[in-house]
N, CA, C and O atoms as a GROMACS GRO file, in nm:
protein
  260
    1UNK      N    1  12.827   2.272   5.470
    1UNK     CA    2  12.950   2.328   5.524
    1UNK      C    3  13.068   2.293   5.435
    1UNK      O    4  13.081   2.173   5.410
    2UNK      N    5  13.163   2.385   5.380
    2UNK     CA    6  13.269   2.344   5.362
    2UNK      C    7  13.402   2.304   5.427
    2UNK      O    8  13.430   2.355   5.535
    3UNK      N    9  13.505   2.194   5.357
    3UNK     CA   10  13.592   2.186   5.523
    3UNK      C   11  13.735   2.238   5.377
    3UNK      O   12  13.756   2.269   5.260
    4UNK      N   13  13.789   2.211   5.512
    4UNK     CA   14  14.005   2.313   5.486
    4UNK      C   15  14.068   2.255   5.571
    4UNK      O   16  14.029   2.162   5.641
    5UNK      N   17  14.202   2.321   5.571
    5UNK     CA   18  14.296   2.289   5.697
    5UNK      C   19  14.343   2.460   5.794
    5UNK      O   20  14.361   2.555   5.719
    6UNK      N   21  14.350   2.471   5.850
    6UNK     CA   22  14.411   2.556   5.912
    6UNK      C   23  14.554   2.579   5.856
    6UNK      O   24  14.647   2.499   5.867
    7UNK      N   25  14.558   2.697   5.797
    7UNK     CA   26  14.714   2.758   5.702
    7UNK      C   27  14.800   2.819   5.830
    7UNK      O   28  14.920   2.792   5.838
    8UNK      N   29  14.742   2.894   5.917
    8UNK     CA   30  14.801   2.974   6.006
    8UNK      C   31  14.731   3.083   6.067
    8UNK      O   32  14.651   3.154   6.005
    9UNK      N   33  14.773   3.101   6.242
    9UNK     CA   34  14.743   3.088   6.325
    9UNK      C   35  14.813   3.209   6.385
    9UNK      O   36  14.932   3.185   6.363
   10UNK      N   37  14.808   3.298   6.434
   10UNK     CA   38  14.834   3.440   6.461
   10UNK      C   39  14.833   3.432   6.593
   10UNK      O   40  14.771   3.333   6.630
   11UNK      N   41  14.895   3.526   6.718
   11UNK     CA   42  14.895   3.530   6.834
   11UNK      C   43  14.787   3.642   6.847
   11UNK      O   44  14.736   3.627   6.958
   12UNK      N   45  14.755   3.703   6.810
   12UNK     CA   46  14.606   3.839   6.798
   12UNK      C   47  14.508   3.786   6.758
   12UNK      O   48  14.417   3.857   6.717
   13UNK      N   49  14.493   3.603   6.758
   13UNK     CA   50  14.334   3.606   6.805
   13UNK      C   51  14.286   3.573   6.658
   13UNK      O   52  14.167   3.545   6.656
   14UNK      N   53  14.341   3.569   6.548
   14UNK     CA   54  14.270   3.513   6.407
   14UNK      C   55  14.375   3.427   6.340
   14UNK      O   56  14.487   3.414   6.390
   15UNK      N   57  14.333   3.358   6.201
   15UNK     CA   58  14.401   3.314   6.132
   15UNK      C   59  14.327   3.301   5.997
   15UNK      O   60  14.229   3.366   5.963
   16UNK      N   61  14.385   3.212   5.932
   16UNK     CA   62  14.384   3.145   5.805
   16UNK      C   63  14.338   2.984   5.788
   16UNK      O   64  14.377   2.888   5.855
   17UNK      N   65  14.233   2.989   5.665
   17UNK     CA   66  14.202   2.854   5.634
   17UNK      C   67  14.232   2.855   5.507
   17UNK      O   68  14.205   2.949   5.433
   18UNK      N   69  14.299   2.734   5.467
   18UNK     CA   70  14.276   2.681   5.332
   18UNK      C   71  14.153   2.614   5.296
   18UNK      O   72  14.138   2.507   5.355
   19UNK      N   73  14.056   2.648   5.213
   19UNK     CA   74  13.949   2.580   5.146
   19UNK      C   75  13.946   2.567   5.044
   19UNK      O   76  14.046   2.614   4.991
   20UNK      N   77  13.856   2.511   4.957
   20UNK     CA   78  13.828   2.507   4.815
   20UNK      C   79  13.888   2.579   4.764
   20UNK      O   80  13.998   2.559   4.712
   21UNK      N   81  13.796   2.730   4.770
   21UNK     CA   82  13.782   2.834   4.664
   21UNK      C   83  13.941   2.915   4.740
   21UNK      O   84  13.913   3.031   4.710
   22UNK      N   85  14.051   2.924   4.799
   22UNK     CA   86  14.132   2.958   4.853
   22UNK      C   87  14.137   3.004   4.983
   22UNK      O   88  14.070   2.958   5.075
   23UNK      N   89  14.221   3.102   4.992
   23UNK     CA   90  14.243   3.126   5.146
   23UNK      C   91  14.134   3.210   5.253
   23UNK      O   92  14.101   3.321   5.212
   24UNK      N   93  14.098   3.184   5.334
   24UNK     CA   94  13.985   3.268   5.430
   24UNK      C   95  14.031   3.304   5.567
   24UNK      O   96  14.072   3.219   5.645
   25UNK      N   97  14.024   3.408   5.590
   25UNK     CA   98  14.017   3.460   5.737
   25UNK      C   99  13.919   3.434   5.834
   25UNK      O  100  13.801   3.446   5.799
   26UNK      N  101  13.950   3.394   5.973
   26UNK     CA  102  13.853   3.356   6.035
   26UNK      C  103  13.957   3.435   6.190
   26UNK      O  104  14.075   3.455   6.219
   27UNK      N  105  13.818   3.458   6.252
   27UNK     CA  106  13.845   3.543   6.400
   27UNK      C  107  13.823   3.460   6.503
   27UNK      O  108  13.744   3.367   6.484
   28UNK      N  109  13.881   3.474   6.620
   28UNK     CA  110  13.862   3.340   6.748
   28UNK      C  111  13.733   3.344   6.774
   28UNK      O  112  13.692   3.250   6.842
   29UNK      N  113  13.640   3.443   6.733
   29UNK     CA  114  13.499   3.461   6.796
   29UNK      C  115  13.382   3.390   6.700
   29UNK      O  116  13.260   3.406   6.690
   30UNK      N  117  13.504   3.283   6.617
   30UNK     CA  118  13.405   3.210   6.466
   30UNK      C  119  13.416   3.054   6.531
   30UNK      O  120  13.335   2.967   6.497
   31UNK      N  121  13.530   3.025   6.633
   31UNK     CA  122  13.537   2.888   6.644
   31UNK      C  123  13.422   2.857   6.742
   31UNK      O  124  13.388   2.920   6.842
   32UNK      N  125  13.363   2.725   6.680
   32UNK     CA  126  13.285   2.663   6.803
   32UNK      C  127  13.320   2.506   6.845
   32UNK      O  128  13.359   2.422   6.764
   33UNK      N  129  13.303   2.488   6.963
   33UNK     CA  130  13.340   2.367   6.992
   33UNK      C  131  13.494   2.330   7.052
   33UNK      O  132  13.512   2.219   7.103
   34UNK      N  133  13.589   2.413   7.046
   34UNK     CA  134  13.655   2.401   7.055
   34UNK      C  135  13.771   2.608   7.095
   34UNK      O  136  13.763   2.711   7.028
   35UNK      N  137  13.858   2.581   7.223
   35UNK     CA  138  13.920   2.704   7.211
   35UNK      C  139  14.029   2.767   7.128
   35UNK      O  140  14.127   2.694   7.111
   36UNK      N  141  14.033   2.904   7.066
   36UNK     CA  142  14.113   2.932   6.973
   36UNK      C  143  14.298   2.855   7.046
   36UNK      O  144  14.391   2.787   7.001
   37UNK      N  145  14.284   2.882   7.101
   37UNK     CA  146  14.398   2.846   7.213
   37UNK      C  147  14.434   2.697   7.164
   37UNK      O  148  14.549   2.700   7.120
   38UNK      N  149  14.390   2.593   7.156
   38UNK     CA  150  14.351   2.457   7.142
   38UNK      C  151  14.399   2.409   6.952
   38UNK      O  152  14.426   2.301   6.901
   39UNK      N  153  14.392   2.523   6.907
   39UNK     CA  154  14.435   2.532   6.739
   39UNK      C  155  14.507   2.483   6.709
   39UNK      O  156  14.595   2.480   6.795
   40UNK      N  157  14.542   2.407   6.586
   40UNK     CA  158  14.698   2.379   6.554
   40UNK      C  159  14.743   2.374   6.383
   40UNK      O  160  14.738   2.278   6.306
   41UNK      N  161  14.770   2.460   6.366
   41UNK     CA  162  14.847   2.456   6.195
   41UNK      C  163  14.834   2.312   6.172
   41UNK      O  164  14.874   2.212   6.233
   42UNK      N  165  14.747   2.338   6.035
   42UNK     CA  166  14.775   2.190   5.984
   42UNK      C  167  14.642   2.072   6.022
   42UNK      O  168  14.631   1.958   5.976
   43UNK      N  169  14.549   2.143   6.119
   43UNK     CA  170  14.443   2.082   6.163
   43UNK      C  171  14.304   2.071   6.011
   43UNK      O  172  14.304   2.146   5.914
   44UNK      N  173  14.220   1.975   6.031
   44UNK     CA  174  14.116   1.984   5.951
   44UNK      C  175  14.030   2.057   6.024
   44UNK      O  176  14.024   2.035   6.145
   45UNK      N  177  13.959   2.145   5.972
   45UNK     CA  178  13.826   2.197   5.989
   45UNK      C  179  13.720   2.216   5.890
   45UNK      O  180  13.747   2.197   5.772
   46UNK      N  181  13.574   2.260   5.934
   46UNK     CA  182  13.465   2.257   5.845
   46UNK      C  183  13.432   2.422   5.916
   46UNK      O  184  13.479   2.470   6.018
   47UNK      N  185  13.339   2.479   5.821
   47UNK     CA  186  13.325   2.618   5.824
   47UNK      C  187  13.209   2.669   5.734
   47UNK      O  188  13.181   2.627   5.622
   48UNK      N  189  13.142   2.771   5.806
   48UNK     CA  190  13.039   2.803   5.683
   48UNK      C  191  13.104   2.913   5.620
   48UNK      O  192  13.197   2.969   5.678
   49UNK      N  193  13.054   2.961   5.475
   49UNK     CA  194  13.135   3.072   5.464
   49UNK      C  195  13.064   3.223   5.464
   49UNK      O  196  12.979   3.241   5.377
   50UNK      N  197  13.088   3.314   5.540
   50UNK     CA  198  13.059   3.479   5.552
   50UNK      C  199  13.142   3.598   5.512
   50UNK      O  200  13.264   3.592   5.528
   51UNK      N  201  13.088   3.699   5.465
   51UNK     CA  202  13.137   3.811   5.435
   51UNK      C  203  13.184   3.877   5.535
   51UNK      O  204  13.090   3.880   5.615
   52UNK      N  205  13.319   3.960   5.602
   52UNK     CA  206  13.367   4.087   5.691
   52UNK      C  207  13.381   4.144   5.617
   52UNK      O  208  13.384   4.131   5.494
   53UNK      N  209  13.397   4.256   5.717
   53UNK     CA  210  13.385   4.420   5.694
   53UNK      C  211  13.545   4.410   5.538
   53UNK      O  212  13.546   4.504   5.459
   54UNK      N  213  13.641   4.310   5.522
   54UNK     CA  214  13.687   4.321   5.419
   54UNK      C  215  13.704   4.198   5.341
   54UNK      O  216  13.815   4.164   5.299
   55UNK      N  217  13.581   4.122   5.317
   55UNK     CA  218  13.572   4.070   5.258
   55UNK      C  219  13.529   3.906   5.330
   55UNK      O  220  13.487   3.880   5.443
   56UNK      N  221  13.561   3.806   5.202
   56UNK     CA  222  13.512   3.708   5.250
   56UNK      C  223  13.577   3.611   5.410
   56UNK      O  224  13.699   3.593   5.409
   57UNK      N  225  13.529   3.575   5.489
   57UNK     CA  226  13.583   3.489   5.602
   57UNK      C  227  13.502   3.362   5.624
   57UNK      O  228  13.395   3.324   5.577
   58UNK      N  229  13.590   3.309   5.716
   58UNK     CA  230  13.518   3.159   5.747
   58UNK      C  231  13.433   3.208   5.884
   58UNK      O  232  13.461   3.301   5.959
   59UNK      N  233  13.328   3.118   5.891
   59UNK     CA  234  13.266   3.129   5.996
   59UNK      C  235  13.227   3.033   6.074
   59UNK      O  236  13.255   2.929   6.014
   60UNK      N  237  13.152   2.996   6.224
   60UNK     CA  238  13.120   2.901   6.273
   60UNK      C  239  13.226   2.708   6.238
   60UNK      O  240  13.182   2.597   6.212
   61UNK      N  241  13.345   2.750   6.254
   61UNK     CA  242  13.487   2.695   6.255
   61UNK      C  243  13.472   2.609   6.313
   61UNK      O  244  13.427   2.621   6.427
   62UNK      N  245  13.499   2.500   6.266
   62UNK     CA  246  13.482   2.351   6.412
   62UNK      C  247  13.552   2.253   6.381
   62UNK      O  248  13.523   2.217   6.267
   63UNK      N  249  13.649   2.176   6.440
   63UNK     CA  250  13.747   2.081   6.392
   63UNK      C  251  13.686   1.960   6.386
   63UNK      O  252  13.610   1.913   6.471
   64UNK      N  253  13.723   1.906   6.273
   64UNK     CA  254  13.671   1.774   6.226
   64UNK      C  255  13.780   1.659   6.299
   64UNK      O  256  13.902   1.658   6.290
   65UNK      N  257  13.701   1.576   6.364
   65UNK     CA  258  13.774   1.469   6.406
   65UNK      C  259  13.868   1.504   6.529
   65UNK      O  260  13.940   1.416   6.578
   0.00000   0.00000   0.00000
Protein backbone atom coordinates (compact mmCIF):
# COMPACT_ATOMS: atom_id res chain seq x y z
CA UNK A 1 0.00 0.00 0.00
CA UNK A 2 1.09 3.37 -0.51
CA UNK A 3 0.43 6.20 2.15
CA UNK A 4 -0.19 10.45 1.52
CA UNK A 5 -1.99 13.03 3.27
CA UNK A 6 -5.31 14.14 2.37
CA UNK A 7 -4.82 17.59 0.03
CA UNK A 8 -8.59 18.27 -0.02
CA UNK A 9 -11.85 17.40 0.64
CA UNK A 10 -14.96 18.46 -1.42
CA UNK A 11 -18.60 18.66 -0.09
CA UNK A 12 -19.83 16.16 -3.29
CA UNK A 13 -18.46 13.23 -1.73
CA UNK A 14 -14.59 13.03 -3.17
CA UNK A 15 -11.28 14.49 -2.78
CA UNK A 16 -7.61 14.58 -3.14
CA UNK A 17 -4.49 12.72 -1.91
CA UNK A 18 -1.07 13.68 -1.96
CA UNK A 19 1.23 10.59 -2.60
CA UNK A 20 4.46 9.75 -3.94
CA UNK A 21 3.96 9.81 -7.54
CA UNK A 22 1.51 13.13 -7.04
CA UNK A 23 -1.92 14.02 -6.71
CA UNK A 24 -4.92 11.24 -6.77
CA UNK A 25 -8.55 11.34 -6.68
CA UNK A 26 -10.39 9.24 -4.47
CA UNK A 27 -14.46 8.87 -4.09
CA UNK A 28 -16.26 8.39 -0.52
CA UNK A 29 -17.12 4.87 -1.82
CA UNK A 30 -12.94 4.13 -1.64
CA UNK A 31 -12.75 4.89 2.20
CA UNK A 32 -12.71 1.98 4.54
CA UNK A 33 -12.70 2.00 8.10
CA UNK A 34 -13.60 5.06 8.62
CA UNK A 35 -16.70 7.77 7.33
CA UNK A 36 -16.06 10.19 4.45
CA UNK A 37 -17.76 12.62 6.88
CA UNK A 38 -15.02 11.87 9.67
CA UNK A 39 -12.10 13.29 7.01
CA UNK A 40 -9.87 15.98 7.70
CA UNK A 41 -7.37 17.99 5.37
CA UNK A 42 -4.12 17.29 6.35
CA UNK A 43 -4.84 13.68 7.70
CA UNK A 44 -2.34 10.63 6.90
CA UNK A 45 -3.66 7.92 4.89
CA UNK A 46 -2.58 4.60 3.09
CA UNK A 47 -4.30 3.60 -0.24
CA UNK A 48 -3.97 1.13 -2.97
CA UNK A 49 -3.66 2.62 -6.23
CA UNK A 50 -6.57 2.14 -9.27
CA UNK A 51 -7.45 3.39 -12.54
CA UNK A 52 -11.23 5.59 -13.12
CA UNK A 53 -13.07 6.08 -15.85
CA UNK A 54 -10.41 9.32 -16.04
CA UNK A 55 -7.62 8.16 -14.98
CA UNK A 56 -5.55 7.22 -12.10
CA UNK A 57 -7.34 7.26 -8.29
CA UNK A 58 -6.72 6.11 -4.87
CA UNK A 59 -8.50 3.28 -3.67
CA UNK A 60 -9.48 1.27 -0.52
CA UNK A 61 -8.41 4.71 1.66
CA UNK A 62 -7.85 4.14 5.35
CA UNK A 63 -6.36 6.51 7.88
CA UNK A 64 -3.25 5.69 9.44
CA UNK A 65 -3.15 6.17 13.10
Amino acid sequence: MSQGTIKKLTEKGFGFIQGDRGELFFHHSSVSGANFDDLREGQSVEYTEGQGPKGPRAENVKVIG
